[in-house]
N, C-alpha and C positions, 0 to 999 in steps of 0.2 A: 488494716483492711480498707479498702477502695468503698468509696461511699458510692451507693447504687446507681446506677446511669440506666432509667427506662429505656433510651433509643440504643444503647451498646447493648443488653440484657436483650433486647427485641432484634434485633439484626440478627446478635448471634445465635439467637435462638430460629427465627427464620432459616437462617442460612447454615446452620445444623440440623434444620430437619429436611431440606431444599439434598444435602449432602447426603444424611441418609438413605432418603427415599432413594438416590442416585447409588448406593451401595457403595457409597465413596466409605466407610466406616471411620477409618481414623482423622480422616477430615473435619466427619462428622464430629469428632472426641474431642477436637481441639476448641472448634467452635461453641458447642455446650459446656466445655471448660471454661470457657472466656466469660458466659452468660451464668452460669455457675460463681466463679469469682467475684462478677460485678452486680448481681442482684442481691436482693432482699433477703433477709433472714428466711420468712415464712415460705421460699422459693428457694430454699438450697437444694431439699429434696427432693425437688421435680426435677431439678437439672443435672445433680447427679445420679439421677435415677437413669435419664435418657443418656447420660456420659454410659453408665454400667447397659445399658442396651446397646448400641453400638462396640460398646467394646469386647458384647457376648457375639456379634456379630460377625466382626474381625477375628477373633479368636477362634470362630466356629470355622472364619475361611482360611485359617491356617493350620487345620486341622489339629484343634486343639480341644477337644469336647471337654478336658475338666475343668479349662479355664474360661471356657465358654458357659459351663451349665453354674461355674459359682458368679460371674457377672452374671446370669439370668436370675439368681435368684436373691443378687441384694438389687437388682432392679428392679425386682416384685415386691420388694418390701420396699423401698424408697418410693415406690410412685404410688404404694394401695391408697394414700388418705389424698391421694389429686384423684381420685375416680368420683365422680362418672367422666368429666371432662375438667382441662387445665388449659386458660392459655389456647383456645378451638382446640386442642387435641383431642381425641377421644380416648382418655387413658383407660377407659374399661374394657374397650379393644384391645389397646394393645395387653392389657393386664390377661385378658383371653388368650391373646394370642402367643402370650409367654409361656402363661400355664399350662398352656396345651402343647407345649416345644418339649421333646424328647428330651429328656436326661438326657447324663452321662449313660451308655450301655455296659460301662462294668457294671453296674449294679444290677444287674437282669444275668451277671455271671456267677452270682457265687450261689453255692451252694446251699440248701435248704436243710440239709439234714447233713448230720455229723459223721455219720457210718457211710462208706464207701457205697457204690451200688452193687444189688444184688446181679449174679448173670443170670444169662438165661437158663442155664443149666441146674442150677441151684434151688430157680424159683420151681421146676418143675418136679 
């Protein structure tokens, strides 16, 4: 493993949230991977946290909601212990901002009850 480099760690990190913000997504993935790789232990999980945000991002613009809604939600668990803030981010925003993002909508499709529906007919 790569012994940590603050100013590679700090670029990359800039310039993966510089990307983001730009909806560049997988640009973004690469450059928090960089800063992911070459930081500090107590810093893995904040940078693979925003690698799994972008990558919920990306996936979400490839219309791909189940592979988007499961990077959204190991990205809520990698970034919850950097709340309130990491690094100037305000990770308790974005932690809002995740948790408040729509599932996947198959789960609003199935079924609630075991027995078919009744008709109209039936019930009267």
């Amino acid at each position: 493993m790569p012994e940590p480099h603050a100013t590679t760690v700090e670029e990359a990190y800039r310039h993966g949230l510089e990307l983001a913000r730009g909806g560049r997504f997988f640009d973004a993935h690469e450059a928090f991977e960089i800063a992911w790789r070459t930081c500090a232990d107590d810093e893995r999980d904040f940078f693979q946290g925003l690698v799994h945000v972008v990558v919920s991002g990306y996936q979400s613009g490839r219309g791909r909601p189940v592979a988007a809604e499961r990077q959204r939600v190991k990205a809520l668990n990698r970034l919850a212990r950097y709340a309130p803030a990491h690094r100037g981010l305000d990770v308790e925003l974005l932690l809002n901002r995740l948790d408040r993002a729509e599932a996947d909508p198959r789960q609003h499709l199935v079924d609630r009850d075991a027995e078919p529906p009744v008709t109209v007919e039936e019930e009267q």
